[in-house]
C-alpha positions in Angstrom: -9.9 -0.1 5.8 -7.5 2.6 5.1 -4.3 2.7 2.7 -1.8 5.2 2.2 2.5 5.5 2.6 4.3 5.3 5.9 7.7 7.7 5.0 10.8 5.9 5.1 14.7 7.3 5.0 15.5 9.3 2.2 12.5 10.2 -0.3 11.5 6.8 -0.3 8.1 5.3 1.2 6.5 2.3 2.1 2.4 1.4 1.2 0.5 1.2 4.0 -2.7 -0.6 4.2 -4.7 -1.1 8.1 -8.3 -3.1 8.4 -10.1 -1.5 11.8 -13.1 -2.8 13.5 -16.2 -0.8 13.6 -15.4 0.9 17.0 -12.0 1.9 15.3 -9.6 -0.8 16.9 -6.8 -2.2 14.4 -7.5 -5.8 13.6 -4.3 -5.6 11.3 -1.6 -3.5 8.9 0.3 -4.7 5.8 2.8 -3.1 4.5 4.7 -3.3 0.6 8.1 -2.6 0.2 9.2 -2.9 -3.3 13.1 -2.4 -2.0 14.4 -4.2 -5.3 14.1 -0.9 -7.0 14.6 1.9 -3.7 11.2 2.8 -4.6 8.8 5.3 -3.3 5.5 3.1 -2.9 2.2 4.5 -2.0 -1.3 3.5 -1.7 -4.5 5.4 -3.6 -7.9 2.7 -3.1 -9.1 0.5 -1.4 -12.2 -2.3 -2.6 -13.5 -5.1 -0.3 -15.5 -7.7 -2.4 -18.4 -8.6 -0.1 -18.9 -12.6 -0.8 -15.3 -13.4 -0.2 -14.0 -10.9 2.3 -10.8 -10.6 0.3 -9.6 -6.6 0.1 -7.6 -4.8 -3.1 -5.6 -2.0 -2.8 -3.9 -0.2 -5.8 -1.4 2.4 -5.8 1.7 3.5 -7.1 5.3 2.8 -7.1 8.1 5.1 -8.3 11.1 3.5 -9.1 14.0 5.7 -8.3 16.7 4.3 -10.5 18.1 8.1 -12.0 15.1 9.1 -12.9 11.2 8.2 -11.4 9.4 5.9 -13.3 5.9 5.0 -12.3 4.4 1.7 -12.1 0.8 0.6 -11.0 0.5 -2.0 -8.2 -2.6 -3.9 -6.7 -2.4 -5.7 -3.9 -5.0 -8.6 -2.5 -5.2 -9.3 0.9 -8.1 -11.5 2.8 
C-alpha cells in the first residue's frame, strides 16, 4: 500500500492511496477529494488490520477558505 497527494490546479491536491501486489502490480487507487472546501488533501499512514483485510489511511486536509485551516481525515477502505 502506499498513500500520499496527486497535485491538482492551483495549490490544491488530492489524497492518494494505491494497494500493489507483491511483484509491484496495482490491484487498485482511491482517491479523496474534499472539493466542498477547495482543499489541499494529503495522505500521511497507512494500517492494514490483518483479520479483516480492511486498510486506514489518515492524513490531512487544509481547507483554503482565506486562510488554511487543518483538519484530520481517516479513511477505510477494504
Amino acid at each position: 500500500y502506499m498513500t500520499g497527494f496527486a497535485p491538482q490546479s492551483g495549490n490544491s491536491s488530492d489524497l492518494y492511496i494505491a494497494k500493489y501486489t507483491s511483484a509491484g502490480a496495482k490491484v487498485w487507487t482511491k482517491v479523496y477529494d474534499d472539493a466542498t472546501r477547495h482543499s489541499d488533501d494529503k495522505g500521511a499512514g497507512i494500517a492494514v488490520d490483518p483479520v479483516s483485510g480492511e486498510v486506514y489511511v489518515g492524513g490531512v486536509s487544509f481547507y483554503q477558505a482565506g486562510a488554511n485551516y487543518p483538519g484530520a481525515v481517516l479513511l477505510k477502505y477494504k
